[in-house]
N, C-alpha and C positions, 0 to 999 in steps of 0.2 A: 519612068525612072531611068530606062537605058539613055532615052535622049541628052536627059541630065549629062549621064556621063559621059557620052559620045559629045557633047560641046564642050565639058571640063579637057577632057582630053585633046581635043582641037585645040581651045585656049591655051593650055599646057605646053602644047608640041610649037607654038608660035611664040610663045614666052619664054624671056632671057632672065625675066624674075617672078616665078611662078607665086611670090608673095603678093603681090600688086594686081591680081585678078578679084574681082569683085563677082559677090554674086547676083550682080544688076547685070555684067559681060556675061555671065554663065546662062542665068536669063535669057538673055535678047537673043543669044548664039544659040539656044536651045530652043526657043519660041514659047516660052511658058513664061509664067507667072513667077516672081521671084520667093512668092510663098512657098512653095513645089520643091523647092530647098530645102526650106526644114522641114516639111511634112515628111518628104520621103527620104531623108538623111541627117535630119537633126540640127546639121551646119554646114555653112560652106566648107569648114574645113576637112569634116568629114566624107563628103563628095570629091573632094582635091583628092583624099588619101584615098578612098576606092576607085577613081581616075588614076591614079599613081600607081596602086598598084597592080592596076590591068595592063598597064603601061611596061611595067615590070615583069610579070608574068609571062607577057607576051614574047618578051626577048626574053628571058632567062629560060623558056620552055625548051629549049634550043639545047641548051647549056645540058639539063639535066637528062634528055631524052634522046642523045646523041652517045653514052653511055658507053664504048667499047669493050665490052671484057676479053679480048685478045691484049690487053692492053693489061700491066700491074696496077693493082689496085691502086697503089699508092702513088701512083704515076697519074689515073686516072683522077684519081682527089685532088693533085695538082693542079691540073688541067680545068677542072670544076670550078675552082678557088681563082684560078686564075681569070678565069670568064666572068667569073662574079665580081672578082672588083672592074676588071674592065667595065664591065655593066655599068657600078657605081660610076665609073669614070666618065660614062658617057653623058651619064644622065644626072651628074652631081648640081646639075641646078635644083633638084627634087630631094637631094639629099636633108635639106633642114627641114622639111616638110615631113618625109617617109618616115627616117631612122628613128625620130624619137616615138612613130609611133607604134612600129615592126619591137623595138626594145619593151616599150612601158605598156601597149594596151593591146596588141592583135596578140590570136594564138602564135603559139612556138610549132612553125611549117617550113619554116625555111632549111634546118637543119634536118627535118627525114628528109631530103633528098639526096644527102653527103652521108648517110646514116648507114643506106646497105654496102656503100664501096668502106667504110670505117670497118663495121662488121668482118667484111670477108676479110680486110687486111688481118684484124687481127684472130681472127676463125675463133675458135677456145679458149684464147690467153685473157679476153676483158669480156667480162659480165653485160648483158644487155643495157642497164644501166651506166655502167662504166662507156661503152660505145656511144651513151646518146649523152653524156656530160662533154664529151671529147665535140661529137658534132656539133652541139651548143656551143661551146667555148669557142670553136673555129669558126664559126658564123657571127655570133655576139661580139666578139673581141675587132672581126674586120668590120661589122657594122657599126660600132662604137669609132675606131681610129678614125674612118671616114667620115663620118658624124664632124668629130674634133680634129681634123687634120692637120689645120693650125697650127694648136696647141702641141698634138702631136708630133708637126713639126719642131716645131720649138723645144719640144722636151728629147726626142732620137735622133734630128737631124733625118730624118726620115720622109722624102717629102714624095706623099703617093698620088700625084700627079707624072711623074716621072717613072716609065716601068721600069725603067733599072734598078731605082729603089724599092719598089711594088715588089720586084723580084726576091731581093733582097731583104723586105720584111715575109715574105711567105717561106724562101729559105730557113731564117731564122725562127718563124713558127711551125717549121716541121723537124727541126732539129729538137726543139724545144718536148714536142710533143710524138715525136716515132723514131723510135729505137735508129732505125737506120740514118734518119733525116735527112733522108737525097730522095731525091725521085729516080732514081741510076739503079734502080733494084738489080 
């Protein structure tokens, strides 16, 4: 099974259009049988997105476990949010592939990780529940616009390719959503 994935991910990391991998390439690159596919994953697709998101994981690990708390919480969120779309940015050839399936069919994991710096910012003032709809909306909402960038462009003039505008959509999502809405604590 790990072979599977250690050749998806080879494939992956050499591909400018991670649509265009067949599971005949995944195969050959693996040295197995292209049954071995769906036996131990159901579909290639499904193989792409656990290649994807090991791929994922691997550099986000980084993001989340590098964690300063000399640092303001909310300073620290920034910084978080920030990494993470860079992430997308880097790897947005995988983005038609992942987001629809991190949105519609994996568990909801991405946001405990932004969950305990939400917390402490707001200590007392919002409910546990209250703090994990906040993480969810801050995760879903960036995985969504990136998803539709486009579109997105097209509808804010917003184009998150460009970190200045990246900047400037995370500004506008923290103003939206915390009281202070600066990272300038």
């Amino acid at each position: 099974m790990q072979v599977l994935v250690q050749a998806a991910i080879q494939l992956l990391n050499e591909s400018e259009t991670p649509e265009e991998i067949t599971s005949r390439k995944i195969a050959s690159k693996a040295g197995v049988n292209v049954a071995m596919i769906n036996y131990c994953f159901q579909s290639k697709d499904e193989l792409l997105k656990t290649a994807i998101d090991q791929i994922m994981q691997d550099s986000a690990g980084d993001i989340f476990a590098a964690s300063n708390t000399n640092i303001p919480p909310l300073n620290r969120l920034w910084n978080m949010l920030w990494e993470i779309c860079e992430l997308v940015v880097k790897f947005r050839r995988f983005t038609k592939i992942y987001i629809p399936y991190l949105l519609l069919q994996s568990e909801i994991e991405i946001p405990n990780h932004i969950l305990p710096t939400i917390r402490e910012y707001y200590g007392n003032k919002k409910s546990e529940a209250e703090c994990r709809i906040i993480a969810y909306q801050l995760i879903s909402f960036l995985q969504l616009i990136f998803y539709r960038s486009d579109s997105f462009y097209r509808y804010t003039g917003i184009h998150l390719e460009n970190p200045s505008e990246r900047k400037v959509l995370l500004e506008t999502e923290f103003k939206l959503l915390f009281k202070e809405g600066n990272t300038d604590e």
